[in-house]
KEGU-977419 format. One record per residue (C-alpha): x, y, z; residue in three letters. Coordinates in steps of 0.001 Angstrom, whole numbers, plus 524288, in hexadecimal, padded with zeros to 5 digits. Example, Ala and Ser with C-alpha at 12.3 -4.5 7.8 and 13.67 -1.06 7.14 Angstrom:
BEGIN
- c1/c2/c3/rest
- 8300C/7EE6C/81E78/ALA
- 83566/7FBDC/81BE4/SER
END
This chain:
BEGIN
- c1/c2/c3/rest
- C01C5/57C4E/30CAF/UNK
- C064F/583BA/31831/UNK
- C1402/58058/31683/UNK
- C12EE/58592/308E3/UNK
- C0F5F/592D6/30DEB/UNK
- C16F0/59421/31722/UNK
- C20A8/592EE/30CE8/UNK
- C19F0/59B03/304C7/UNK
- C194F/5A768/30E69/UNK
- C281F/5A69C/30F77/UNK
- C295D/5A737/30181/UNK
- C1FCF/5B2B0/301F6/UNK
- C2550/5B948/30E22/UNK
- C3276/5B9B1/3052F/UNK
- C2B5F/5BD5D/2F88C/UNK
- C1E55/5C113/2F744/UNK
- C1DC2/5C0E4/2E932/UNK
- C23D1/5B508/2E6BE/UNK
- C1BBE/5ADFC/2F27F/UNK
- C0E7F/5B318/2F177/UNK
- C075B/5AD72/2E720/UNK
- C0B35/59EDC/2ED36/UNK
- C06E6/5A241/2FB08/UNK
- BFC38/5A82F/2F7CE/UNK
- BF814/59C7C/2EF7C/UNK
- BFB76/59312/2FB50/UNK
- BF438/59CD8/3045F/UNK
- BE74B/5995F/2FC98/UNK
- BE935/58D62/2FA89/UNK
- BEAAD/58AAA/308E1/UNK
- BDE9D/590B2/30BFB/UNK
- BE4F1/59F03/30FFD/UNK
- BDDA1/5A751/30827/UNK
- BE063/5B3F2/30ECD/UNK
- BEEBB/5B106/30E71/UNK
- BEE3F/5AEB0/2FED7/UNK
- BE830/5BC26/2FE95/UNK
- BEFD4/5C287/3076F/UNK
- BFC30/5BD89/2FF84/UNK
- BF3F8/5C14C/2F2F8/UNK
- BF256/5CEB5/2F7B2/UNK
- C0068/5D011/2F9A1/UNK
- C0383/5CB13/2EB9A/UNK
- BFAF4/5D59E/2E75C/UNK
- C03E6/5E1ED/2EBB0/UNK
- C0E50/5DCA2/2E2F5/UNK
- C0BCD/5E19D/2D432/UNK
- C176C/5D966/2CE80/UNK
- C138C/5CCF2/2D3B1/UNK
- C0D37/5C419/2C82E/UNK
- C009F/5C2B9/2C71D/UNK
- C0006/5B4F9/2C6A5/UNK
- C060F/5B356/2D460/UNK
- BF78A/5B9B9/2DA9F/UNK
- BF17E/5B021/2D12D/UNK
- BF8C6/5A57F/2D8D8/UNK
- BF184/5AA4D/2E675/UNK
- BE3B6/5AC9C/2E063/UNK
- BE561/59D9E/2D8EA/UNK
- BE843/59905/2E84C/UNK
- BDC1A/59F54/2EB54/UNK
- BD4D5/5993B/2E131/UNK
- BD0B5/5A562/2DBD4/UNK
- BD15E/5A41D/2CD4C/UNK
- BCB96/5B0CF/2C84D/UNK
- BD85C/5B6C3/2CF26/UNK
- BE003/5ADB6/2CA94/UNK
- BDD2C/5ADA6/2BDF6/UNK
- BDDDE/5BDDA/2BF1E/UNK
- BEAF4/5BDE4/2C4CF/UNK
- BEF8B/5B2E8/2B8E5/UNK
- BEA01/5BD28/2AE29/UNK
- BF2C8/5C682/2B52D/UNK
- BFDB3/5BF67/2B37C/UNK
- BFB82/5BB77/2A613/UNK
- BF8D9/5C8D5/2A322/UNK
- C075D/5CC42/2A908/UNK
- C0D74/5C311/2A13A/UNK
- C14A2/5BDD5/2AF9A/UNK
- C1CF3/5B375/2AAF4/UNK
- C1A09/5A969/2B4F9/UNK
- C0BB7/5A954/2B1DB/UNK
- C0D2A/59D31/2A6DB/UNK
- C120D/5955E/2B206/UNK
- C042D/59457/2B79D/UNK
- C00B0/58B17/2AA5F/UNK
- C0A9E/582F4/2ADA0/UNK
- C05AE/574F3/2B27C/UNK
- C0D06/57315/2BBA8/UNK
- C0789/5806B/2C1D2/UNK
- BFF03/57986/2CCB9/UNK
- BFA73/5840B/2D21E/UNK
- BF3A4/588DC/2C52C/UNK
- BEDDF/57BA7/2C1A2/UNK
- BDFDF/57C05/2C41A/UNK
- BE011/58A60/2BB5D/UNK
- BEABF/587DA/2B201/UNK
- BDFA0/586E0/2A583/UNK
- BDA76/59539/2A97A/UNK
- BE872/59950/2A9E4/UNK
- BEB02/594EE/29C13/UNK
- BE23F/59961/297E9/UNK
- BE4C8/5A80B/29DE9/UNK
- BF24E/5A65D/297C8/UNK
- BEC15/5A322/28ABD/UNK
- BE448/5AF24/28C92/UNK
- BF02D/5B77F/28FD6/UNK
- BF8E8/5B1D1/284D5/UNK
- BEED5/5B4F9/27B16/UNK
- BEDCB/5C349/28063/UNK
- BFC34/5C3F2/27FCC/UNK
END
C-alpha cells in the first residue's frame, strides 16, 4: 500500500482534482485518517469537482452516512460518471452497490 501512495501523491501533486479522491481513499484505508481528511478538506474548496469523488474518501473511511450523502449529490447533478459505481466490476463499491441502486432507482423515478 505504500507504493500505491506514493504513486498516488504524484498523481495528486500534478492534479489535485484528478488525484484526490484515490489518495484519499488509500490514505484511509491504510490507516491515515488525518491524511484522508486533510486531502478531503482540500477537495472541498473546489465547487466543480463531482460529488461522487468526496464520496470515494468518506467510503475509504467507512463512513456511509457521507457516503451515501455525497452519492445523492451526485445523482442529484446528473454527473455522468456516477452509473459507473453500479457497475460489477466497480470493486470498490461492492459491499454498498444494493443501497446505491437503489438511490439511483430513487433518483430515476424523481427524474
Amino acid at each position: 500500500m505504500a507504493e500505491a501512495i506514493q504513486l498516488l501523491e504524484g498523481v495528486y501533486d500534478a492534479s489535485k482534482s484528478f488525484g484526490g479522491a484515490p489518495l484519499g481513499y488509500a490514505y484511509a484505508r491504510s490507516g491515515r485518517r488525518a491524511d484522508a481528511l486533510r486531502v478531503l478538506d482540500e477537495m472541498s474548496k473546489d465547487a466543480a469537482l463531482p460529488a461522487q469523488e468526496k464520496a470515494i474518501v468518506f467510503l475509504g473511511l467507512d463512513d456511509k452516512e457521507r457516503t451515501f450523502l455525497m452519492l445523492q449529490q451526485a445523482c442529484d447533478d446528473h454527473h455522468a460518471t456516477f452509473p459507473f459505481c453500479l457497475h460489477r466490476t466497480s470493486v470498490r463499491w461492492a459491499p454498498l452497490r444494493t443501497q446505491i441502486r437503489r438511490l439511483a432507482q430513487c433518483a430515476h423515478m424523481a427524474l
